[in-house]
Each structure stands twice: as C-alpha cells, then as structure tokens.
VOGU-3710 file (C-alpha; in Angstrom, 3 decimals, decimal comma):
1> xxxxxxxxxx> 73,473/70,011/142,583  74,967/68,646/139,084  77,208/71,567/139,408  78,688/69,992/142,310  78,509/66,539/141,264  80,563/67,320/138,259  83,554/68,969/140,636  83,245/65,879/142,638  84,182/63,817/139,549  87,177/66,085/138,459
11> xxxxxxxxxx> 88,660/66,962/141,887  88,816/63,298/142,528  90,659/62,382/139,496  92,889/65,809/139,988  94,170/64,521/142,841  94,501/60,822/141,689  96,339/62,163/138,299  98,957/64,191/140,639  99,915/61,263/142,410  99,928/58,653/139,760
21> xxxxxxxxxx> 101,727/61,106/137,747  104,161/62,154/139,733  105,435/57,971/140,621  105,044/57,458/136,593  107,357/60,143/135,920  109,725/59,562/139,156  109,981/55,690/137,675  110,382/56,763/133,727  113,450/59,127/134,577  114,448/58,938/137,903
31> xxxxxxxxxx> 115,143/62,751/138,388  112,973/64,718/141,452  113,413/67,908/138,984  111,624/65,901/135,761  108,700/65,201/138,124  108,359/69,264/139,054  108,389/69,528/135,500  105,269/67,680/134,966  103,389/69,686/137,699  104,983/72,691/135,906
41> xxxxxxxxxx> 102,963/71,556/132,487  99,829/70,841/134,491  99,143/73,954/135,843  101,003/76,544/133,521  97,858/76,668/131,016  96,033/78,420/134,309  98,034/81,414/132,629  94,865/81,273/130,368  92,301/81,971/133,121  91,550/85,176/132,501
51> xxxxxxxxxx> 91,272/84,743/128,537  88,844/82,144/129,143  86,974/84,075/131,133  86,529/86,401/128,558  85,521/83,352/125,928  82,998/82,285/128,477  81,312/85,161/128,090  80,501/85,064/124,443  79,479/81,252/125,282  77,026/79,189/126,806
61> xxxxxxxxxx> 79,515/78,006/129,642  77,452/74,704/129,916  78,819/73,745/126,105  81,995/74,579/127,208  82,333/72,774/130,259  80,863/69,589/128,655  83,355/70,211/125,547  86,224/69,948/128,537  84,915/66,952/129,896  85,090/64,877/126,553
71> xxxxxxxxxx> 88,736/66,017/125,953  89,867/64,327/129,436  88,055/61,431/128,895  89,561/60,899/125,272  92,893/61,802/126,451  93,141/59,333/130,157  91,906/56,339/127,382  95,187/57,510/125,340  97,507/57,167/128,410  95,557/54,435/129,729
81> xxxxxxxxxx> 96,183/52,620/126,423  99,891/53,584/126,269  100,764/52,228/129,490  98,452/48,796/128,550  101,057/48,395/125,792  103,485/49,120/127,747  104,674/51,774/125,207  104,373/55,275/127,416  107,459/58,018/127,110  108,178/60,587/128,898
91> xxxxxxxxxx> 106,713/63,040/126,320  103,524/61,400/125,747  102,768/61,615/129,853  103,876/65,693/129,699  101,686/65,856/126,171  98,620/63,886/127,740  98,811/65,939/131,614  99,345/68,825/129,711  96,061/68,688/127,721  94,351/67,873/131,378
101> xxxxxxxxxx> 95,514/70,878/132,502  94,715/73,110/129,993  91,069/71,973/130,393  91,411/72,105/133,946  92,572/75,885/133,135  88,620/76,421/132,670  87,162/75,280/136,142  87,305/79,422/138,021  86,182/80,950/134,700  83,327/78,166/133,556
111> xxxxxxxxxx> 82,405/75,672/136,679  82,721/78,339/139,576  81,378/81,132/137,377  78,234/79,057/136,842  77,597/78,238/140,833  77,957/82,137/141,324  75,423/82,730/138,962  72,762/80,281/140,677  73,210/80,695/144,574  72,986/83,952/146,363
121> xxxxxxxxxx> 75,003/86,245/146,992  74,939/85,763/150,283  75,484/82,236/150,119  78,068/81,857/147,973  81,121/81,594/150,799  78,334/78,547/152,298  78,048/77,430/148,347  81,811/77,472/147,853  82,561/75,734/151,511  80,213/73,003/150,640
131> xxxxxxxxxx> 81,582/72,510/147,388  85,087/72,443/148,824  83,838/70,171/152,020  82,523/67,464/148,921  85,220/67,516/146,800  87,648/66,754/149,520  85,943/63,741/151,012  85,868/62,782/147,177  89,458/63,662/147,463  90,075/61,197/150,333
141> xxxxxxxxxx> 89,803/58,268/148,267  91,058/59,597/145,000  95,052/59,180/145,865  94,354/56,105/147,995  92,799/54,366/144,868  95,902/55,788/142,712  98,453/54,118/145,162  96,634/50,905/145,576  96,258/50,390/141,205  100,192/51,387/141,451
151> xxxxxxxxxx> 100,822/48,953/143,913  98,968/46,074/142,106  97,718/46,701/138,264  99,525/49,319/137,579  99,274/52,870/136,496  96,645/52,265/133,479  94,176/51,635/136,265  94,110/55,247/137,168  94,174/56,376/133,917  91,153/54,122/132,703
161> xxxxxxxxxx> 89,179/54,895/135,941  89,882/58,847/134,900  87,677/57,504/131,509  85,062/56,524/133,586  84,614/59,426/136,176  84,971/62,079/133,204  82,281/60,283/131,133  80,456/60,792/134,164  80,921/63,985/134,637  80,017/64,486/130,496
171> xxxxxxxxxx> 76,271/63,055/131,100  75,840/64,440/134,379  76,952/68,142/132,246  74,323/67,157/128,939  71,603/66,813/131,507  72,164/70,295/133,048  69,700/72,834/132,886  72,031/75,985/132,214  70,702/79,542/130,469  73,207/82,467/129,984
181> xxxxxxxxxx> 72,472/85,288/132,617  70,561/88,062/130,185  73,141/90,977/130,007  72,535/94,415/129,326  75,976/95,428/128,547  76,855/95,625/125,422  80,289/93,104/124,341  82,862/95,046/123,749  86,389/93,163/121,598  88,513/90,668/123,869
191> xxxxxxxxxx> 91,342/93,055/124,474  88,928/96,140/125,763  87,183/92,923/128,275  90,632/92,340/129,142  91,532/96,136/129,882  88,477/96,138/131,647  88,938/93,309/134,008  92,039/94,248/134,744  91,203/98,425/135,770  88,059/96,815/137,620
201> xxxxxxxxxx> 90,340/94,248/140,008  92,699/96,603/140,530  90,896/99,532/142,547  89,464/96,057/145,112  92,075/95,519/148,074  90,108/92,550/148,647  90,444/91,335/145,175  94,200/92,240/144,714  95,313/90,606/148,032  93,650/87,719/147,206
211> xxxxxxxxxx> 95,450/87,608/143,919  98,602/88,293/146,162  97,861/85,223/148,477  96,992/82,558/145,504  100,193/83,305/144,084  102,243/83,039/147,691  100,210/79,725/148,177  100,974/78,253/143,914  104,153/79,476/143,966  105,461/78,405/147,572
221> xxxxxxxxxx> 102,754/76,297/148,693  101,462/73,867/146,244  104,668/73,680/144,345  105,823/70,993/147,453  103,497/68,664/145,625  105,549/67,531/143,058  108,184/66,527/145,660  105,777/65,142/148,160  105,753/61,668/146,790  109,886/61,825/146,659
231> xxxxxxxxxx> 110,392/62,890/150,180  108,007/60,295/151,855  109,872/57,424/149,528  113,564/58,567/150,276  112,584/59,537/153,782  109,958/57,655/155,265  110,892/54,786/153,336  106,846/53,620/152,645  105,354/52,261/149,061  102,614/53,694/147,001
241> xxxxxxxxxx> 99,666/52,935/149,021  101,131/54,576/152,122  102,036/57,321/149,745  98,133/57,209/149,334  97,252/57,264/152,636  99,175/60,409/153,334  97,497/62,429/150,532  93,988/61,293/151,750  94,726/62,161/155,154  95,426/65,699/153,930
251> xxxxxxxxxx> 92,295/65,358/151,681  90,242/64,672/155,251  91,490/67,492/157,078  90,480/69,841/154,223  86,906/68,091/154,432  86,751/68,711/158,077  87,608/72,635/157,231  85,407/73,406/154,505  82,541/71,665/156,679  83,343/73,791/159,268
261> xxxxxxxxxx> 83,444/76,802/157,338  80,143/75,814/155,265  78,266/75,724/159,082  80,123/78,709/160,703  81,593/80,935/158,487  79,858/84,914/157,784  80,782/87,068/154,962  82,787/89,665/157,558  85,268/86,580/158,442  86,363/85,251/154,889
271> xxxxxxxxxx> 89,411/87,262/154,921  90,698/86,385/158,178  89,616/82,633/157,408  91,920/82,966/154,376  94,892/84,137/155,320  95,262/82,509/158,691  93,864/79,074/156,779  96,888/80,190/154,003  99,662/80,360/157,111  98,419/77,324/158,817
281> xxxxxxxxxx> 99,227/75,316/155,318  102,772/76,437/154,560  103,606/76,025/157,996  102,296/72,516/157,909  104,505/71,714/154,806  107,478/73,105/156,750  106,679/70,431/159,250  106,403/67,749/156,785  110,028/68,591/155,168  111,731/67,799/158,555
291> xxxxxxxxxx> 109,421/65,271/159,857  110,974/61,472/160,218  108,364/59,405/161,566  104,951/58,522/159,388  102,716/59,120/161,857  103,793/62,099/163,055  103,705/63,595/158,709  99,616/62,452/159,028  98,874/64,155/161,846  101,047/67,227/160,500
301> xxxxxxxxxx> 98,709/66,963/157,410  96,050/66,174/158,459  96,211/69,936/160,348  97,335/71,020/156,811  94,734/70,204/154,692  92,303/71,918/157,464  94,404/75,154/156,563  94,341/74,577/152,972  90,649/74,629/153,178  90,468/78,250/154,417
311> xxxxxxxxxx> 92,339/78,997/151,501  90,755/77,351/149,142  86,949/77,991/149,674  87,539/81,987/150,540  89,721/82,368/147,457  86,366/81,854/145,014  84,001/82,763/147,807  85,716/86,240/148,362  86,177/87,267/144,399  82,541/86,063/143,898
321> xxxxxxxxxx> 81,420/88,345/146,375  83,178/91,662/145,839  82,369/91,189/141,936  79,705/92,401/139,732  78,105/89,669/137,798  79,380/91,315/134,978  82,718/90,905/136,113  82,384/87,775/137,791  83,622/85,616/134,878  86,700/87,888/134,465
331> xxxxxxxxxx> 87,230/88,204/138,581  87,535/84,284/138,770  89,453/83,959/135,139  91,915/86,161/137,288  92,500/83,274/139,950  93,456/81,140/136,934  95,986/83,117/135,891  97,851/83,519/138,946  97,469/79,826/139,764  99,019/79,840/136,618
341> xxxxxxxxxx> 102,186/81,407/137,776  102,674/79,063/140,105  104,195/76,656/138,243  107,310/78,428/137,984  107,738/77,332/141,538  107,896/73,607/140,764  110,393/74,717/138,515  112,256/76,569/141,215  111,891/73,650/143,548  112,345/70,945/141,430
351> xxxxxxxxxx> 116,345/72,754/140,776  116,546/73,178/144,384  115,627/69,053/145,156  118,287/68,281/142,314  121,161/70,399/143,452  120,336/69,663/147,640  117,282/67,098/147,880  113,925/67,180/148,469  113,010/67,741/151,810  115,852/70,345/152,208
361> xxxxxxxxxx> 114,411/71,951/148,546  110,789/71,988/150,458  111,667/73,330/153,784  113,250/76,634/151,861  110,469/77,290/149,579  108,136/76,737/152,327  110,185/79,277/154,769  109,909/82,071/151,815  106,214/81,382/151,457  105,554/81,936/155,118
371> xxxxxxxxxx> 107,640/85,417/154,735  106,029/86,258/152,324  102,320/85,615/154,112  103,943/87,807/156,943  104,240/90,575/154,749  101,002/89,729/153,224  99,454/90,724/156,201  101,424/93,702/156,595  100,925/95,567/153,220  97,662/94,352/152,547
381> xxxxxxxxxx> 94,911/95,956/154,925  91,949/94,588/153,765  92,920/91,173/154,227  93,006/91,440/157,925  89,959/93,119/159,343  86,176/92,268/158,464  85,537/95,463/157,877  86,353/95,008/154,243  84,045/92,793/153,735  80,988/95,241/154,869
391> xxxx> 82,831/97,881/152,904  82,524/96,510/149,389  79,382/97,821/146,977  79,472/95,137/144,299
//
C-alpha cells in the first residue's frame, strides 16, 4: 500500500508540473517550439531506464527511491523560490524540470520493479490497473489545482505544493518495509547485465512489441502534450483553469479505464487491451486537433484518457509478466528507455507548430502515430491474439 501511496504523490505532481510548466515557459518566451523543448528535457533522461535498472540491482531500491524523492523536493523549493522573487529564466525552469525528470527516469526500474516483486504474478495486470485507476483520480485534481494557482497566486504555488507532496512521499518511503529479493545469480559487470537484458528481450514478441508500441505512443502520442495547452488557448480561446479542467477530464477517463481493467481484465487479454487502448488514444488526439467547441474536446478526452489507460497499465503489467524476476528490473528499465526516445517527438512537433501551428502540427503527428499502430498490428503477431499470453514460460 505505501508503494502506491508514493505513485499517488508523484503522478499528481507529474501532471501538475506539465501543465504549470508548459504556461511558464509559453509566457517566458512566447514560442510553441520552446515549450516542446521543455517536455523534450523532461523525459529525455528516460534514455537512462535501462542503466538504472541495472544500478537497482546492486541497490536496495527502497534507498534509492527515497534518495529521488528528496532531490524533487529540494529542487520544486528552488523554482518555487525563483518565481517568489520573481527572478526565474528560462534556463533555470529547463535546469530545475530537467533534474525532475531525470529522477522521474527511475519510477519502471525502482517503483514498478518493487510492486512486481510483492504481488503475484498473477496479479500483477490487477496490481498495475489499480495503481493506474489511483493515480489518475489523483491525477484529476493535479492540473485543476495547477490552473487555478496560475490563475490566482501564481506559478510558485505549484511549485511549493510539489515540496509538500514529495516530502510526503519521502516519509511515507523511510517508513517502508523493503528487503532485496535473495538472488542466486551471481552479478556479473554493468555492460555483460546490459548485453544480457538486451539478448533476453529480444527473443519475447510480447516484450519487443510492447517496446514497439511505447515508442509509437512517446513519440506520436504523448508528444501532443506540450502543445495541448497552446491549442486550447489560441483555439478555444479559455484561461488556465479551463486549461485545467480539460487535463482532469482526461485524467477521469483514464480512472474509469484502469478501474475497469483492475475488475475485468485476465492475463490472455492484456495485449488486445493494449493496443486497441493505444489506437483509441491517438485517435482521440486527432479529434482534439480539429475540434472547435470546448465541450465537444472534454468529451473527446474524456474517451481518450479511457484509451490511454489500456496503454498504460498493460505496458508494466505485460513486461512484468513475461519476465523472470531476474530480469524484471532490466525488462521495465527497458520501458524507460524507449519512453526516453520519445522526446524527440516534441522536438519534431514543436518545429512543425512553429513553421504551421499547433493544432495543424498535432493532427500530423497524430495521423503517423495511428499508421504506425496499423502496422503495429500487422508485423507484430503476438500483440493481437491471447494466445501469447498462455504461451510465455517466464
């Protein structure tokens, strides 16, 4: 249970940092493409997944995780303090989301490592769900609460309530009772773990096409984020806390997913529950690029954060379960790292909004990412039939 409670403290301030970020930055420069560039810095470190994973396994995780937890708390008091003084550049907010990120960088290989290790196997797509189903109600609120301390005290708010939901998080992680998994295999250098992780993913299906799909869904997917907030101000013409709204809205329909999947879902269906829950979401951002009217955009996210919940709960729930506990550490390091691609993409759109603009720059990225799902499903066996999932001997 303090596992979860500590996600439920970071996933809400994730989601709150994105948004209050994202307006920050849009207000210091002005430019939709300096904005992808701070998504860009806040998920790049992910590149680092899989070398954490190896760490972790020298490591008592629980250290590590705790060690995480201090740095964002030290480092929301530094922006929180720059904006009070009403002294925050540009650099300082990349520098300071940055350093989030790269502790973020640590949740697949540390965090979701450490649930694997204490539920079931299988329980852990039910584990994962109800993780997922808690941390977005906990997300609901999260951007809501960012647009509202835009709209009133300011930025610092957000920033300063980050200090207080990491330190949190820090004594809820000192109070955890948390001993390594004995190991009979003997550790081998970093490099050989590496080499190792890497042959072992590579003869899965399961476990490549889910690598496949994150990096569809970070690089074509997710990178509409950092343009979200843009397109609903130039084109829906609402403030911050509207801006809010919309976010939570999409943070509700990915609660009423993972609750549903946390009830219903059996091992034999994760694939199918990820891809199709990984086509529903791009086509939902699609939407949102060419809708016009706000109400219509909630209900259109609303049915996108259900989809994004199929994605996100079977992407741990599946590697989990078709790895040895061995591997397990490296598997979900491996999620990291192509999350970590993904970044690229808010590169990629963040050009595209500067040259066209952004609703134009998200309804192309989104079109390639539903391609791409297309022939997804086409190359990549495994991820559409449940046999897979009876198939697998880890």
């Amino acid at each position: 249970m303090r596992l979860w409670a500590v996600g439920w403290m970071t996933g809400t301030m994730m989601w709150l940092e994105l948004l209050v970020v994202a307006l920050v930055a849009l207000e210091l420069t002005g430019s939709p493409f300096l904005v992808s560039v701070m998504f860009f810095l806040r998920f790049v470190p992910m590149l680092f997944g899989f070398g954490i994973g190896v760490l972790a396994e020298r490591f008592n995780r629980k250290y590590l995780m705790i060690l995480g937890l201090a740095v964002q708390a030290g480092t929301s008091l530094w922006l929180g303090l720059l904006i009070t003084n009403d002294s925050l550049q540009y650099w300082q907010l990349a520098l300071g989301n940055f350093v989030i990120g790269a502790v973020m960088a640590s949740e697949f290989p540390i965090r979701r490592t450490m649930i694997g290790e204490v539920v079931p196997k299988t329980t852990v797509g039910r584990a994962i769900s109800l993780e997922q189903s808690t941390n977005s109600l906990f997300r609901i609120p999260g951007p809501f609460i960012g647009g509202v301390f835009l709209a009133t005290i300011g930025a610092q708010g957000g920033f300063f309530l980050g200090v207080a939901l990491y330190s949190v998080g820090l004594l809820i992680a000192l109070s955890l009772k948390y001993e390594r998994p004995a190991s009979s295999n003997e550790i081998v250098g970093p490099v050989t773990q590496v080499i190792e992780g890497v042959r072992y993913i590579s003869k899965s299906q399961l476990m490549v096409g889910t690598l496949a799909v994150t990096l569809i869904l970070n690089m074509f997917g997710f990178s509409y984020l950092s343009q979200q907030p843009v397109v609903v101000k130039q084109v829906l013409e609402v403030g911050e806390v509207l801006i809010g709204v919309l976010q939570s809205v999409e943070g509700a329909g990915a609660f009423v997913g993972a609750s549903l999947i946390a009830m219903y879902a059996q091992p034999r269906q994760y694939p199918h529950i990820f891809m199709w829950g990984s086509s529903l979401y791009l086509v939902a951002i699609l939407l949102f690029s060419q809708s016009e009217v706000y109400w219509l955009t909630l209900i259109i996210m609303f049915i996108g954060g259900i989809g994004m919940s199929g994605f996100a709960t079977m992407q741990s729930a599946i590697m989990i379960y078709t790895s040895s506990p061995e591997m397990r550490g490296r598997a979900l390091g491996s999620i990291a790292v192509f999350i970590g691609l993904g970044p690229f993409g808010q590169l990629g759109i963040g050009a595209l909004a500067s040259v066209l603009d952004p609703a134009t720059a998200v309804l192309i990225v989104s079109g390639i990412g539903i391609a791409l799902m297309a022939v997804a499903f086409i190359l990549i066996p495994a991820m559409r039939t449940s046999r897979s999932m009876k198939d697998t001997t880890a």
